[in-house]
N, C-alpha and C positions, 0 to 999 in steps of 0.2 A: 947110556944116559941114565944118571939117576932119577927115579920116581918124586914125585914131591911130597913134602907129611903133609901127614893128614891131618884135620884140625885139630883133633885131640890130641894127636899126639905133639901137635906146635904148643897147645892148651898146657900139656903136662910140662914140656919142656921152656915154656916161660913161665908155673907156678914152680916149678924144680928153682929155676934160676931166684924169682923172688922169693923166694923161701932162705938161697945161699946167700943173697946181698943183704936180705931180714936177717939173718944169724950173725954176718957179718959184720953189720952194725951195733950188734949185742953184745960181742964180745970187743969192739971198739970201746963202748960205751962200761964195759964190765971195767978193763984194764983201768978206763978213767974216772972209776971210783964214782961214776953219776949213779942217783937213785934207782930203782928200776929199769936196769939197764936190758935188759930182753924184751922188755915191752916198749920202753922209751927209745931203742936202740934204733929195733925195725921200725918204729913211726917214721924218725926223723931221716932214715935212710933212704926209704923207701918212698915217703914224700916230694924226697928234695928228687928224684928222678923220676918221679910221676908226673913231676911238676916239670922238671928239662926234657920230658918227652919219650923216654924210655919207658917201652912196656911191661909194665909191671902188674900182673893179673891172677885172681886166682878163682880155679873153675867154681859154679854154683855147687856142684857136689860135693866140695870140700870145704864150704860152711858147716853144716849139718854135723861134720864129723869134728870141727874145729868147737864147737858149742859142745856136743856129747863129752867131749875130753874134758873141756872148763868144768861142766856138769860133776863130771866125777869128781874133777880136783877139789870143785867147792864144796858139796857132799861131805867126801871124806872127812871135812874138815868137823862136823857136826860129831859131839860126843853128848857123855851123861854130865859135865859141868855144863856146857849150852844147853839141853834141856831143863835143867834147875834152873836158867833164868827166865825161865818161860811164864812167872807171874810178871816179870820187868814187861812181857811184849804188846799188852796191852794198851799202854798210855803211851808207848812209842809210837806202835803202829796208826793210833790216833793221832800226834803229830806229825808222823808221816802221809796223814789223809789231810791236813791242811796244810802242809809245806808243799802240794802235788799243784794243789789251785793258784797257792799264793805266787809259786815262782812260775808259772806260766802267763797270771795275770803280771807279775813283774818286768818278765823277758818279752813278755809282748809289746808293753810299753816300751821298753827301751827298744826295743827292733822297729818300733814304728816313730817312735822320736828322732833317735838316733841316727839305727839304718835305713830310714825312710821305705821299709821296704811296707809291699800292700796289704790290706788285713790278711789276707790265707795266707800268705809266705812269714809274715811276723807270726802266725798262730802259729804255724807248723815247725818253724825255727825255734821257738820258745819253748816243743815240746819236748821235756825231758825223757829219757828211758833207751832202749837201743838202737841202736843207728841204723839197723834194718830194717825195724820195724817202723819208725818213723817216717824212713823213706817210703815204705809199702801205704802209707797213709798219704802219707805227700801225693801218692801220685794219682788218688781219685780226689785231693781236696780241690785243685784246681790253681795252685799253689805254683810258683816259679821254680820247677823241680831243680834246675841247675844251681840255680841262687840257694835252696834246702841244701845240696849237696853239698856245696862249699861251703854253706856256713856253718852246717852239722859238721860235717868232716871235721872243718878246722877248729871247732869248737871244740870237740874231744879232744882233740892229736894235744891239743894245747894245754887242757885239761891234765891229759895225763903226764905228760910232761914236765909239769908245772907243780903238779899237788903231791908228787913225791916227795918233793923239796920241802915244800912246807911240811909235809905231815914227819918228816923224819925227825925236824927241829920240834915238834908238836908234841910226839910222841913220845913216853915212858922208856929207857931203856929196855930192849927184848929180852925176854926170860931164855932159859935153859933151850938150844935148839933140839926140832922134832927131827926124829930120825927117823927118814919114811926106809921102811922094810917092805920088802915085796921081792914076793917068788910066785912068779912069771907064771910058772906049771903049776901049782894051787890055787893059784888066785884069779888068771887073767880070763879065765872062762864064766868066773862070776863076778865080775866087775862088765866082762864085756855083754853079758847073759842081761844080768840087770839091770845094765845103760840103755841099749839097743832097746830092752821092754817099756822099762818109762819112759823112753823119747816117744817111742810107736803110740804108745798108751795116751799120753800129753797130746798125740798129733788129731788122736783119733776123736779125743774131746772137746780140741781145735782151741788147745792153752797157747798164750802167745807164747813166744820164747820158746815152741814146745821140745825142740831136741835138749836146750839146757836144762831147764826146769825139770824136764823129766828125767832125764838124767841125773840131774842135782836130786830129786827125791830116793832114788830109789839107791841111789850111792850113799845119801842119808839115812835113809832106811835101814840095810845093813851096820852099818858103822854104829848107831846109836842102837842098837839089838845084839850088838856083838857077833853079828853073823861075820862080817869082816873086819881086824882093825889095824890091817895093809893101810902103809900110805903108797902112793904113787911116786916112784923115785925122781929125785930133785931133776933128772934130766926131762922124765919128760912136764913136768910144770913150766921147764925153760923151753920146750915146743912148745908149749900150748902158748906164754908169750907169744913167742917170734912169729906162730901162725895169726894169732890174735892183732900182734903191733903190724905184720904185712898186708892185712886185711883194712887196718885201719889207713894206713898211708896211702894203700894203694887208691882209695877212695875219692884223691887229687888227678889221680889220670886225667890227661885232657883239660883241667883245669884254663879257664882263660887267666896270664901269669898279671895284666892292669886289674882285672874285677879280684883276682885271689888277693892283689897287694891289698885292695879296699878291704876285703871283706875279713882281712888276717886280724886290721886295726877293731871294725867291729866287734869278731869274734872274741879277740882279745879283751876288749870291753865286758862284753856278756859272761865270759868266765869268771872276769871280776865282780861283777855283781852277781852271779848264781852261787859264788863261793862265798862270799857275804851274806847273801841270805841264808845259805846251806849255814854257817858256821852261827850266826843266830839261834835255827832252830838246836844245830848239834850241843850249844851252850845251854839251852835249855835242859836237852837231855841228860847234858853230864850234872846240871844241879840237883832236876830232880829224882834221877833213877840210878846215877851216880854209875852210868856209863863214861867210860875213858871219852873226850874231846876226840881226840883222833878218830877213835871207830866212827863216833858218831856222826863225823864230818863225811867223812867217805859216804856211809851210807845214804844223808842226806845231799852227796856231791850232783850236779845235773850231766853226771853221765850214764853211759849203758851199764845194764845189773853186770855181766862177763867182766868188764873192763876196771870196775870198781871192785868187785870184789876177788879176782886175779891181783888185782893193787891191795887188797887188805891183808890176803895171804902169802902174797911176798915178802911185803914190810912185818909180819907176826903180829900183824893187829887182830 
């Protein structure tokens, strides 16, 4: 008689699985020529069978590692042309400290006009920034945690989804492609030495975001010092997608599929208006600092920093 597995290993062996239908939709999605197909790929895959009931899960311990990897991808991406625009980042990051108020007092409005929902659940739905960490707030505000769920969830998935499309038609033709280099046995011991230290480091000073951000620093750190100027080969930036788009889909598990129909229509609404307001501010930007439309949009887009800015260096924004 066989023994039955054990939870971890049923754990591993349905993150194994959503990981293969996440890829498998990526390269659906590649052949057909759609936007962001590794990211966009595993959303819509892995959604639409969260949503028909099929489990689709991935353990908390392979967050943490899914961030560190983003961390670096973004990192790397920092040279000595992005720090010479570092007189531009002042009056950004000032419009980015009143585009934070303006679209929360925006999205609360409309979640409370609209989706009629109660003052905590429109606050907390309206708040922009990572989907995890908003959730971690949700759930001491007092807020209809399931109702956050779905309409964060569906609020991204759509987001990204969605803002490929535009921003491809938005965007400049891409310049000359980067060809990332990397040799595994010189390098991966100080990428991984580095990452592991500014996540620990971030964790320990209790930075939000802290496995990316620290990560993201210390990958930036090197790269802009010329300690390293490896990029991360194309394969694994298309993991870190696929782990990124799995994590977002799978966020529909359980989902009730009457309240999901409602709250798709909402959510769909509030993308439209945060993408409106975002592209106001971004039009500002590009006038007067004479930043590209495109970046600026993304950056001011109301999704999580990972998910946005994985979507800036796919598209070569």
């Amino acid at each position: 008689m066989s023994q039955p597995q054990s939870t971890g290993a049923l754990s591993l062996a349905v993150a194994a699985r959503t990981l293969a239908l996440g890829a498998a939709g990526g390269w659906l999605f590649s052949i057909g020529g759609l936007p962001l197909p590794w990211l966009t790929g595993p959303i819509a895959v892995i959604a639409a069978l969260a949503i028909a009931g099929v489990s689709v899960d991935m353990p908390d311990w392979f967050r943490p590692v899914i961030f560190i990897m983003l961390g670096i991808i973004i990192g790397s991406r920092v040279d000595q042309q992005m720090l010479a625009g570092l007189a531009r980042w002042p009056l950004s990051l000032g419009l980015l400290v009143l585009y934070v108020p303006a679209a929360i007092v925006t999205m609360y409005a409309y979640f409370r006009l609209v989706g009629r929902a109660d003052p905590n659940t429109a606050l907390v739905s309206s708040s922009p920034g990572s989907l995890t960490y908003v959730l971690a707030y949700a759930a001491d505000s007092g807020a209809d945690m399931r109702k956050v769920v779905v309409t964060q969830s569906v609020r991204l998935g759509i987001l990204v989804l969605l803002l490929p499309m535009a921003l491809t038609q938005a965007a400049p033709p891409p310049g000359p492609a980067i060809v990332a280099t990397f040799n595994p046995f010189d390098q991966i011991w100080l990428f991984a030495a580095a990452a592991a230290g500014g996540a620990l480091m971030a964790w320990k000073l209790s930075i939000p975001a802290a496995p990316m951000l620290g990560a993201l620093a210390a990958s930036a750190i090197l790269h802009a010092t010329g300690l390293n100027t490896a990029l991360l080969p194309d394969a694994a930036v298309m993991a870190a997608q696929v782990a990124l788009g799995c994590q977002i889909g799978g966020r529909l598990q359980g989902a009730n599929r009457k309240e999901l129909a409602q709250v798709s229509v909402i959510g769909t609404g509030a993308v439209l208006v945060g993408i409106a307001l975002s592209a106001l501010f971004a039009l500002a930007v590009d006038r007067l600092l004479g930043i590209e439309f495109a970046q600026a949009l993304l950056a001011f887009a109301p999704g999580g920093i990972e998910a946005m800015a994985l979507m800036a260096i796919s598209l070569d924004l």
